[in-house]
C-alpha positions as CSV (number, residue, x, y, z in Angstrom):
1,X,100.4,3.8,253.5
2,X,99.5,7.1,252.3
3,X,95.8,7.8,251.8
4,X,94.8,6.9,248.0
5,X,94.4,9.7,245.7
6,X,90.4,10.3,245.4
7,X,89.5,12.3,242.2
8,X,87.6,15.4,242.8
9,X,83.6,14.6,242.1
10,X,82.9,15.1,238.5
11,X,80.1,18.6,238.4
12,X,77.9,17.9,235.8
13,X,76.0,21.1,234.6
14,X,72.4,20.2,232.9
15,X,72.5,22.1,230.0
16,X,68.8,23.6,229.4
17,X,66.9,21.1,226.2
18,X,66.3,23.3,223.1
19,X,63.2,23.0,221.9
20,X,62.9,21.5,219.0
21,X,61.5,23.8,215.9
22,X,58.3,21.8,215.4
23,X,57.5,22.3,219.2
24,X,58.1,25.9,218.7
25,X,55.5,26.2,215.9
26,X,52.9,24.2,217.5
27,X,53.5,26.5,221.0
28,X,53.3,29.8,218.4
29,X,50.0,28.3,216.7
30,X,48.3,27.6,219.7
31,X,49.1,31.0,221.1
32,X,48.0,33.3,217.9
33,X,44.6,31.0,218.3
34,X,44.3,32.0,222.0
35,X,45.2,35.4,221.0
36,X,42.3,35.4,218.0
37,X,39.6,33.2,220.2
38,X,39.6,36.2,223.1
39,X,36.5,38.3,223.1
40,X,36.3,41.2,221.8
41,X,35.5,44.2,224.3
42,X,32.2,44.5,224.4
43,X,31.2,48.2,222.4
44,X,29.3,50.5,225.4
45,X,26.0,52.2,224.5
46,X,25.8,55.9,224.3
47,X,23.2,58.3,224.4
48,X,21.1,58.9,221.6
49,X,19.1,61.8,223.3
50,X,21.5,64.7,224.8
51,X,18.6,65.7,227.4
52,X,18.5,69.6,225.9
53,X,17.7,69.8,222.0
54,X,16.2,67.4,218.9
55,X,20.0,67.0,217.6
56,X,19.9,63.8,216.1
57,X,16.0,63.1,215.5
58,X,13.6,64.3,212.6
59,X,10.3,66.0,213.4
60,X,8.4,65.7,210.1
61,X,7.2,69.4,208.6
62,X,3.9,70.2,210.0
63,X,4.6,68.2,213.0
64,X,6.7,70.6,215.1
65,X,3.8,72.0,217.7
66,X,3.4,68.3,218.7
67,X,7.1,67.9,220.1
68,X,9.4,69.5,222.5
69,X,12.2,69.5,225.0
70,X,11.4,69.8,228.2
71,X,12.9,68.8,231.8
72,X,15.6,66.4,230.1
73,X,12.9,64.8,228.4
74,X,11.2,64.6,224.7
75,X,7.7,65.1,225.1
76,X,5.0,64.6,222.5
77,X,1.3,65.6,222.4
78,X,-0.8,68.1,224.4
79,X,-2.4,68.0,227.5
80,X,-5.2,70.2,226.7
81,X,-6.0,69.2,223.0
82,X,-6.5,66.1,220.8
83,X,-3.8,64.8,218.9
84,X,-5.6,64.2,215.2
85,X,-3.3,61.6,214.0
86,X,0.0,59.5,214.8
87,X,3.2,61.6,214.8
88,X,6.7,60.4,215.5
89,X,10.1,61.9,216.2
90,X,12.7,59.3,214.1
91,X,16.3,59.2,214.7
92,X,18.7,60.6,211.8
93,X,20.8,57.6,212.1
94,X,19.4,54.1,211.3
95,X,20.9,50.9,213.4
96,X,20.5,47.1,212.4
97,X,21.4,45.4,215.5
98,X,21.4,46.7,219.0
99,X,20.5,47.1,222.9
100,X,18.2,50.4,223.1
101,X,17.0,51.7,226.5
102,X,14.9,54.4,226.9
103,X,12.4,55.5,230.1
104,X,8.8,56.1,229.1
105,X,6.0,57.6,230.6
106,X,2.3,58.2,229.2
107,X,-0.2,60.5,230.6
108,X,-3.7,61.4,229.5
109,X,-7.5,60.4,230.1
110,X,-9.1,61.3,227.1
111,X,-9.5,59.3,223.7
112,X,-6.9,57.0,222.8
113,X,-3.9,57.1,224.7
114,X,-0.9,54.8,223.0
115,X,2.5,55.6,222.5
116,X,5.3,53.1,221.4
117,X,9.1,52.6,219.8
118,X,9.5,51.9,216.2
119,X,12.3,50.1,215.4
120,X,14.0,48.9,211.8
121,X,11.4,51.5,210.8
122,X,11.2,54.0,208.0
123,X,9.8,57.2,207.4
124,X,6.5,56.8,204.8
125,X,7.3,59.5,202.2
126,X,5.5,62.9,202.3
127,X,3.2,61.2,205.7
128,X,3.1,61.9,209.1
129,X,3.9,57.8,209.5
130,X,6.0,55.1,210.0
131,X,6.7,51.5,208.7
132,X,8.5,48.8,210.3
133,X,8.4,47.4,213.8
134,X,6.6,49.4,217.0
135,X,7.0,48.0,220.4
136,X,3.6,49.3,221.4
137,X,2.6,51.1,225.0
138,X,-0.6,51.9,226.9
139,X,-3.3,50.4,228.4
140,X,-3.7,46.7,227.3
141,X,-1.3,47.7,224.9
142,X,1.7,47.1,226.9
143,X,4.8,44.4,225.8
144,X,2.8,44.0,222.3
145,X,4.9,44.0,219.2
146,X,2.8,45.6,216.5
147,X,3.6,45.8,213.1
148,X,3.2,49.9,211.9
149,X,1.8,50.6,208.0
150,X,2.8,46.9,207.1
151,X,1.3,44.0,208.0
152,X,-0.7,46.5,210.5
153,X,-1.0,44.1,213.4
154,X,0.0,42.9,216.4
155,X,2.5,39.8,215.6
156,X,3.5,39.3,219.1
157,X,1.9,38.9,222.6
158,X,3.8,39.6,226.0
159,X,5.7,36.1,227.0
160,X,5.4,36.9,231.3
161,X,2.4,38.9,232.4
162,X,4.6,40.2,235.6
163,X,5.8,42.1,233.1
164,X,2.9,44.2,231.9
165,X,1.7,44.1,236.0
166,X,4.9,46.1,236.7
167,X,3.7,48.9,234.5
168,X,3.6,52.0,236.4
169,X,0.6,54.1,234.9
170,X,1.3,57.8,234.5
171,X,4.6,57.3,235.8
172,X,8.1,56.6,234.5
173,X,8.6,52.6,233.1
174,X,12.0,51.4,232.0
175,X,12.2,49.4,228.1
176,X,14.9,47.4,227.2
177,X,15.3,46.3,223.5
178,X,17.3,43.7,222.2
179,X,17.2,43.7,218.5
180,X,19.6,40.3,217.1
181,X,19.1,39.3,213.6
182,X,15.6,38.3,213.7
183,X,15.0,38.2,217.2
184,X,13.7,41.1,219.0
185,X,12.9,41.0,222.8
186,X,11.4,43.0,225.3
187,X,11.6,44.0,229.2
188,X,9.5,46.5,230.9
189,X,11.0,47.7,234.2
190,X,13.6,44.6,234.1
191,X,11.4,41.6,233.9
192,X,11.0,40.0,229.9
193,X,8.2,40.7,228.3
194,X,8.3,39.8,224.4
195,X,10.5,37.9,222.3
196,X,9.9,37.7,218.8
197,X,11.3,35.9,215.9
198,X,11.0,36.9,212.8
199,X,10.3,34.2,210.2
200,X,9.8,36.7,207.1
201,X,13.6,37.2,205.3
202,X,12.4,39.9,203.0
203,X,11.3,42.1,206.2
204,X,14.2,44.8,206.4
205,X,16.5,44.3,209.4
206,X,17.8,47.7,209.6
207,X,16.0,51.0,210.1
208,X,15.3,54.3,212.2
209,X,14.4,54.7,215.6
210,X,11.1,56.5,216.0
211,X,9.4,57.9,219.0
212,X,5.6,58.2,218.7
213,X,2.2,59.8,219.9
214,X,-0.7,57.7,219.2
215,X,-3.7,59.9,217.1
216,X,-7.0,59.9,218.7
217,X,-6.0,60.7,221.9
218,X,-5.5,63.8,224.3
219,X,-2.3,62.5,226.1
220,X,1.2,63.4,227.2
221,X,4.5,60.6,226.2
222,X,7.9,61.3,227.1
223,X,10.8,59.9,226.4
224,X,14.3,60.5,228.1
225,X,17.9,58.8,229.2
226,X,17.5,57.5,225.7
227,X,21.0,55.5,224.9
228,X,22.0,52.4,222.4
229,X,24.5,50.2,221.9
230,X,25.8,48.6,218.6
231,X,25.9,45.3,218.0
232,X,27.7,43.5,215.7
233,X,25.7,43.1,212.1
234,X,23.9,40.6,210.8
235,X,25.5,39.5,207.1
236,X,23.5,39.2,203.9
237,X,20.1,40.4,206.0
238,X,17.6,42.6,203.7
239,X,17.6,46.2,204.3
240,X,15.6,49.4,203.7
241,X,18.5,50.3,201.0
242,X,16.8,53.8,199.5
243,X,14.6,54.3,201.6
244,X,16.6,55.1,204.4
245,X,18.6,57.9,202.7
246,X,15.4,59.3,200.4
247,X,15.1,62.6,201.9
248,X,11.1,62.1,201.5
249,X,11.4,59.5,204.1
250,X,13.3,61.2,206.7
């Protein structure tokens, strides 16, 4: 009996599911959210202080024999005579939000000897001063937020006494600033030492950078690896407007 005739096996190829085209738009969607949701790279600081020359900072006129560049450093004062009254170097640019780092050190025995870093500050026209926020330095002075030519007061104590402890007298300190909207906070030499709210919404958020010499005092400050970074602004905040771009004020 001859063998029955067995059809070949039937090959069925799978043919690969389209997607439909409402899938498709929901798989786009979610991808141009991913795609919008990533972080942005975060902007790196640079130096506002090239270690050689004033380029970039203001000395007010009359003010000049108290500053100079010296060993990669911006020193104010004298060693040898008494500083009258409060000078500053300011920056030329003015910043709103930001990281500032700078490395301080203060040196002297006689009078008053202060230093500090305005911040969101201002020149005060045809004056040797400041207004806005200092971030104050020297003896029991340390991690204090005071405010300069304005409320003219301290509005903030240190937040961890390690941090004012850590202070190296007549040597080099490290200050971190973290200016956010409002909020402004401190470290000396890594370790937190002020944070600060502000609760005022007419006080300017924006401003100069300014590097000062307390009056009174026969002292040494300097100030060098001086570098920022941007952060990103804070809408609708009140600002200095004129006054940052009056040449009086610069």
């Amino acid at each position: 009996m001859p063998a029955p005739c067995i059809a070949p096996a039937r090959l069925i190829a799978r043919r690969p599911r389209l997607i439909g085209i409402g899938t498709a738009a929901l798989l786009l969607a979610a991808w141009n959210t991913a795609a919008v949701a990533a972080p942005a790279e975060p902007v790196p600081s640079r130096p506002l202080f090239d270690g050689t020359s004033l380029a970039g900072w203001d000395v007010r006129e009359g003010e000049e024999r108290w500053w100079k560049v010296a060993d990669g450093a911006i020193i104010g004062g004298s060693s040898t005579e008494h500083v009258p009254h409060n000078t500053f170097v300011s920056s030329r640019e003015s910043f709103q939000n930001f990281d500032l780092q700078v490395k301080l050190r203060i040196r002297g025995q006689k009078g008053f000897v202060n230093s500090g870093v305005q911040i969101r500050s201002v020149r005060v026209p045809r004056n040797h001063e400041m207004i806005g926020y200092q971030v104050d330095a020297g003896t029991t002075w340390w991690g204090k937020l005071y405010d300069e030519s304005r409320r003219k007061k301290v509005i903030a104590e240190p937040v961890d006494g390690q941090a004012v402890a850590s202070v190296r007298p007549d040597d080099w300190n490290d200050v971190r600033i973290l200016a956010e909207g409002p909020r402004i906070r401190t470290w000396i030499n890594g370790i937190p030492a002020l944070d600060y709210t502000e609760q005022d919404p007419q006080i300017p958020l924006d401003g100069r950078i300014g590097l000062q010499v307390h009056g009174g005092g026969t002292l040494t400050v300097e100030f060098k690896e001086i570098s920022i970074r941007d952060l990103p602004p804070t809408p609708d905040a009140a600002s200095w407007g004129a006054a940052l771009t009056d040449p009086q004020r610069k």
